[in-house]
C-alpha positions as CSV (number, residue, x, y, z in Angstrom):
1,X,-24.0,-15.0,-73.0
2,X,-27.3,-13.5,-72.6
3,X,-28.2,-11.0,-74.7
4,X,-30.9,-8.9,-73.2
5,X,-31.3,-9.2,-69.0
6,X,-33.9,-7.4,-69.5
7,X,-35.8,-10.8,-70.0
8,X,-34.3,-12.0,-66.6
9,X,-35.9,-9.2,-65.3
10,X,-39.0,-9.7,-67.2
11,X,-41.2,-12.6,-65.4
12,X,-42.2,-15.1,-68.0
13,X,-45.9,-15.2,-68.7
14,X,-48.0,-17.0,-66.0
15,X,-48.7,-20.7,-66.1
16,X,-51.8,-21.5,-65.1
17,X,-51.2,-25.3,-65.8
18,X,-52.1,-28.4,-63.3
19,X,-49.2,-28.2,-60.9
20,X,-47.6,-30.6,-58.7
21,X,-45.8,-29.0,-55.6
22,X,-45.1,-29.4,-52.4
23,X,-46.9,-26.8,-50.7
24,X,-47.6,-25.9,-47.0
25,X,-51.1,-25.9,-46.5
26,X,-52.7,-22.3,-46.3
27,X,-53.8,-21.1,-43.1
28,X,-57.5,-20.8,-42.1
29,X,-57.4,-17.4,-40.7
30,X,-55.7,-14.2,-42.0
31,X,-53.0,-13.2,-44.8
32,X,-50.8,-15.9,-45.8
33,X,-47.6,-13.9,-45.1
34,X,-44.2,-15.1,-45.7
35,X,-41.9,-17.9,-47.1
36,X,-43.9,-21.3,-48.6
37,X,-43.5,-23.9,-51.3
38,X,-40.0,-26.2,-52.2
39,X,-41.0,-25.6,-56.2
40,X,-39.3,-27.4,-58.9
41,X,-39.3,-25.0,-61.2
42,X,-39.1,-20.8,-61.4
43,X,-42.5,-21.4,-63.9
44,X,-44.2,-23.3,-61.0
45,X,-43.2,-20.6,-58.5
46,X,-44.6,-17.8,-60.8
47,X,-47.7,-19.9,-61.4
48,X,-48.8,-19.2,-58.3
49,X,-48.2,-15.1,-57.5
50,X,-49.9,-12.7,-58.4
51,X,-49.1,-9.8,-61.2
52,X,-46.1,-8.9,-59.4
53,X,-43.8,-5.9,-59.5
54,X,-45.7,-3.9,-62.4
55,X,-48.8,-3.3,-60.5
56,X,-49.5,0.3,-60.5
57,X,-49.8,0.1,-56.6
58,X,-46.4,-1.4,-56.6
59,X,-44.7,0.9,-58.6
60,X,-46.8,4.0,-57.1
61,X,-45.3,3.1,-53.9
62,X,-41.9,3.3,-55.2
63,X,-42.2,6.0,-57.0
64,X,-43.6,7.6,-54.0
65,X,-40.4,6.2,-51.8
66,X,-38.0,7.4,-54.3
67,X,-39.8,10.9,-54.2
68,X,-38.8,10.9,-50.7
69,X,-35.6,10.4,-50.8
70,X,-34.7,13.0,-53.5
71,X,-36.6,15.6,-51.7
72,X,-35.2,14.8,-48.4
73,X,-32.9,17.6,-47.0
74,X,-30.6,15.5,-44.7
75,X,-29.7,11.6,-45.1
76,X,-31.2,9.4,-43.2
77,X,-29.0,6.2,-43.3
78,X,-31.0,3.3,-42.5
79,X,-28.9,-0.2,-41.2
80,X,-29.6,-1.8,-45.0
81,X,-28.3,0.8,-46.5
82,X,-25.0,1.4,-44.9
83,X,-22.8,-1.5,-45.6
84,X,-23.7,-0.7,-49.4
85,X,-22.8,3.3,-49.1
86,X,-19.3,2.2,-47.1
87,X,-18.5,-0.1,-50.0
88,X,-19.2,2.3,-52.7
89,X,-17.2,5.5,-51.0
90,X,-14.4,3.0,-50.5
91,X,-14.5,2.1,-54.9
92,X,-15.0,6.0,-55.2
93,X,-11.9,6.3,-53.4
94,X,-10.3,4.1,-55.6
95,X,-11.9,5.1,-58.5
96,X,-11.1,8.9,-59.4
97,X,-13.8,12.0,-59.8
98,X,-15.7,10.4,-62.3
99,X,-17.7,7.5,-61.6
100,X,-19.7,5.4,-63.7
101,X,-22.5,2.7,-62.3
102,X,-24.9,0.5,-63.4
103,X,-27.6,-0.2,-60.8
104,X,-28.9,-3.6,-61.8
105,X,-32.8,-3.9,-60.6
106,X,-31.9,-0.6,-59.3
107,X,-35.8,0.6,-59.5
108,X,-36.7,4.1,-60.0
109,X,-32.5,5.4,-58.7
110,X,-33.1,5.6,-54.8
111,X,-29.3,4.0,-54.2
112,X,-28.5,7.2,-56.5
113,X,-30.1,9.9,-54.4
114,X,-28.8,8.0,-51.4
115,X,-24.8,8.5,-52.4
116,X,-25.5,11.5,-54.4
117,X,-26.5,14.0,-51.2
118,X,-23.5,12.2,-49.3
119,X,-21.1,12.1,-52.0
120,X,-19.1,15.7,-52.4
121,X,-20.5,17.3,-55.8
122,X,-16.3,17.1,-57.1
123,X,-17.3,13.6,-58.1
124,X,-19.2,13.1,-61.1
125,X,-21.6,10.2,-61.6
126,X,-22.8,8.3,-64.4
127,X,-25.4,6.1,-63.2
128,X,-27.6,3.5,-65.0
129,X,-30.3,1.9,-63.8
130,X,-31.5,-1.8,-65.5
131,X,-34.8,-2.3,-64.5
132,X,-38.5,-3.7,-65.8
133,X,-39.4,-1.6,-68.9
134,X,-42.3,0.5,-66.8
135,X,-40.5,1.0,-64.4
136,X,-37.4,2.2,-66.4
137,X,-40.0,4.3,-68.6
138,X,-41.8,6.0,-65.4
139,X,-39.0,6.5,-63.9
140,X,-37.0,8.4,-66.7
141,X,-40.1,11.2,-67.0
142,X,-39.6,11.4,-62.7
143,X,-36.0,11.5,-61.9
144,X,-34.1,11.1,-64.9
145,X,-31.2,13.9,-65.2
146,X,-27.7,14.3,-66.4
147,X,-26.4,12.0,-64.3
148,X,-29.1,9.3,-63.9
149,X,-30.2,7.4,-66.8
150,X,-32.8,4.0,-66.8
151,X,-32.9,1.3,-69.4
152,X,-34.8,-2.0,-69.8
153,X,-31.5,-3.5,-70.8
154,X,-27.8,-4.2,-70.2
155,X,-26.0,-3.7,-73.6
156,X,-23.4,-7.0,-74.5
157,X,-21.1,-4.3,-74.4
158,X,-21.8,-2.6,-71.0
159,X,-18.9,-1.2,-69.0
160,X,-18.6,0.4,-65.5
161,X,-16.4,1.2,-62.5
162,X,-18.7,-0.2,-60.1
163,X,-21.4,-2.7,-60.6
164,X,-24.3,-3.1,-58.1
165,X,-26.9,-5.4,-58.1
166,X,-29.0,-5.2,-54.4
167,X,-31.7,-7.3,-53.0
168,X,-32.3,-8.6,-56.9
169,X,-30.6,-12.2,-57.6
170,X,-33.4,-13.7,-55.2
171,X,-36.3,-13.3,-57.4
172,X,-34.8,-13.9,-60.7
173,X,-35.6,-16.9,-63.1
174,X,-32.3,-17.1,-64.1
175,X,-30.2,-15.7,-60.8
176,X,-26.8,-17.5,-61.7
177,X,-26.9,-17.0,-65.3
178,X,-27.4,-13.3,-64.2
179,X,-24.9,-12.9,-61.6
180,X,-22.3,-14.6,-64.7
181,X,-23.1,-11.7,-67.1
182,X,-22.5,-9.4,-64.8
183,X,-19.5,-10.4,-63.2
184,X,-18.4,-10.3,-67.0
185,X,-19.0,-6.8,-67.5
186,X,-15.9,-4.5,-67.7
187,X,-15.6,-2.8,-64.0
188,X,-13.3,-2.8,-61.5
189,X,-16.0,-3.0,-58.4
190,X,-19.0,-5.5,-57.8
191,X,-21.3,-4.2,-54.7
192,X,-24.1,-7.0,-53.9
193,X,-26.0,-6.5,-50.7
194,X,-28.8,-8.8,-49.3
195,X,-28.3,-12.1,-50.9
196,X,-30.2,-14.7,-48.9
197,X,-27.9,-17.7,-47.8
198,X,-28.2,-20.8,-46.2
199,X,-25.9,-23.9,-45.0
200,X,-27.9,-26.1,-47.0
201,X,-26.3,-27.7,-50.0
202,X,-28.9,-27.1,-52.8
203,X,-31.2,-23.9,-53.7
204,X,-35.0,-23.5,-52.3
205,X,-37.6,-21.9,-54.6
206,X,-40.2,-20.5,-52.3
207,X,-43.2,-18.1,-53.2
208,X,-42.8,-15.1,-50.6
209,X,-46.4,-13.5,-50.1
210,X,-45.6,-10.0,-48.8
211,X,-47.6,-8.5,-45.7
212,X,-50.9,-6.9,-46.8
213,X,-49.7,-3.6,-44.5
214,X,-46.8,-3.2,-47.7
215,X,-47.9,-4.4,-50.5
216,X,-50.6,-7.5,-51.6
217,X,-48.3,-9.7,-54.0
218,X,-46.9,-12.1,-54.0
219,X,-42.9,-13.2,-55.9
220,X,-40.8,-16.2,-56.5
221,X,-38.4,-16.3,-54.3
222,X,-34.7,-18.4,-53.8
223,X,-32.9,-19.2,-51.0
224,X,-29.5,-19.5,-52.2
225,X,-27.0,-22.3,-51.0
226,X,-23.6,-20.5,-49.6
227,X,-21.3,-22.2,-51.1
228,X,-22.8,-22.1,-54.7
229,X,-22.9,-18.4,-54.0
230,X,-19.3,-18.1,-52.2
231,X,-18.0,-20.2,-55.3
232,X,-19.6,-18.4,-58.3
233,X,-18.2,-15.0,-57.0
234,X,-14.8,-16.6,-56.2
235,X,-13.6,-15.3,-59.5
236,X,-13.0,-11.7,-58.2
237,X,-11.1,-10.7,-55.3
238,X,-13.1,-10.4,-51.8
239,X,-12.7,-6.8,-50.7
240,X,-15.7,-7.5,-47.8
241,X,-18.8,-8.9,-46.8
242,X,-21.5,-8.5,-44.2
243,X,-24.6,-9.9,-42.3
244,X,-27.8,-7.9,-42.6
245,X,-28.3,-8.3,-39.3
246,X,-31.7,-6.8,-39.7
247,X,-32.8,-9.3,-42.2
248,X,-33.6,-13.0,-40.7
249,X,-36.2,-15.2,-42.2
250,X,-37.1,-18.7,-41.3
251,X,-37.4,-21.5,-44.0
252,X,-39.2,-24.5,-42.3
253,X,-38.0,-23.2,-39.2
254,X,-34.3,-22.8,-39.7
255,X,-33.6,-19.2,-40.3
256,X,-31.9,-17.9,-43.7
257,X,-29.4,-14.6,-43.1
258,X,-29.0,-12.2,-45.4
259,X,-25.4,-11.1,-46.7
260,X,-23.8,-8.6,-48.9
261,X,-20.3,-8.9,-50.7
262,X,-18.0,-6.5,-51.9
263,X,-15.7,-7.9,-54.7
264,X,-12.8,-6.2,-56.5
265,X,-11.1,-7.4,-59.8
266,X,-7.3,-8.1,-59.4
């Protein structure tokens, strides 16, 4: 059992070490941009990015994003967002007036604000985001409140009603290991949009080097295999899944979908 995921959260200190990858040569003109490498190792991935996702431009754009949504005065419900707000509304439903969540890699709360101006004000939440310790300390001093907590950690003896974990597992050192901790955590409800899939039978490790207009950096990044996904969240019922049809990126050519699951304990 892992006892802090705050380190699976926590990239591991850069490797600057003689490397040998398999690597698509970089272009001669322009950003590289996109999905390259077939590494052997998360440490090999990392090796090559940059400083990541505690860059103060990073996190000023998200705190700047978040901002945004809080302040908004009507919802604007974008086609990523809605299979995620469906699935929780349908665990509130089954849930009661009091709902407590813990927002794994949840940044600075925007999947908060987003069910919080939608979600009628009888229902209570309790909502904790895990996140990278800047980020959990920024974000506290910005949005914290009564119902929206951060912490750099998952206690061993975290509980919930719902469980989400969005758009996180791919960039992980440890994404299985992760997903097995918190599938272990006491909760009735497991909400996991945008998990990259492909028909092939084994994992790709890739370095994704974002586009310059969002954000220069560059990540780890895994491709998962279906069916090692599909069989590690076998262990809970199914209540739904979905395509991000929005979300299509090519590896070598072949293009990797994007899904989200749903799962409910029996």
């Amino acid at each position: 059992m892992i006892k802090d995921l705050a380190r699976e959260l926590i990239p591991p200190a850069l490797l600057r070490v003689a490397r040998q990858l398999r690597k698509v040569p970089q272009p001669e003109a322009g950003p590289r941009v996109g999905f390259f490498g077939d590494y052997r190792t998360y440490d090999e991935a990392l090796a090559d990015c940059g400083e990541g996702y505690q860059s103060d431009a990073i996190l000023d754009i998200t705190m700047r994003n978040t901002a945004k949504i809080r302040e908004s005065d009507r919802a604007d419900i974008h086609p990523h967002i809605a299979p995620f707000l469906s699935s929780f509304f349908l665990a509130a439903a089954d849930i009661g007036h009091t709902i407590k969540v813990i927002d794994y890699g949840g940044a600075m709360g925007a999947h908060y604000f987003h069910v919080r101006r939608l979600l009628p004000k009888k229902y209570r939440l309790q909502w904790l985001v895990v996140d990278l310790p800047r980020t959990a300390s920024l974000a506290t001093e910005a949005f914290g409140n009564e119902e929206l907590s951060f912490a750099d950690r998952l206690d061993e003896e975290a509980s919930a009603d719902v469980v989400v974990a969005s758009c996180v597992f791919q960039v992980l050192s440890r994404p299985y290991e992760t997903i097995e901790r918190l599938l272990s955590v006491d909760a009735s409800h497991f909400i996991f949009p945008l998990i990259p899939l492909t028909n092939d039978g084994e994992d790709r490790l890739t370095v994704e080097y974002v586009s310059p207009t969002v954000a220069t950096m560059s990540v780890p990044h895994w491709f998962f295999s279906r069916r090692k996904i599909e069989e590690i969240l076998s262990s809970e019922r199914q209540m739904s899944t979905w395509r991000h049809a929005e979300y299509t990126n090519p590896v070598d050519g072949a293009p990797c979908e994007y899904f989200g699951f749903h799962l409910k304990r029996p």
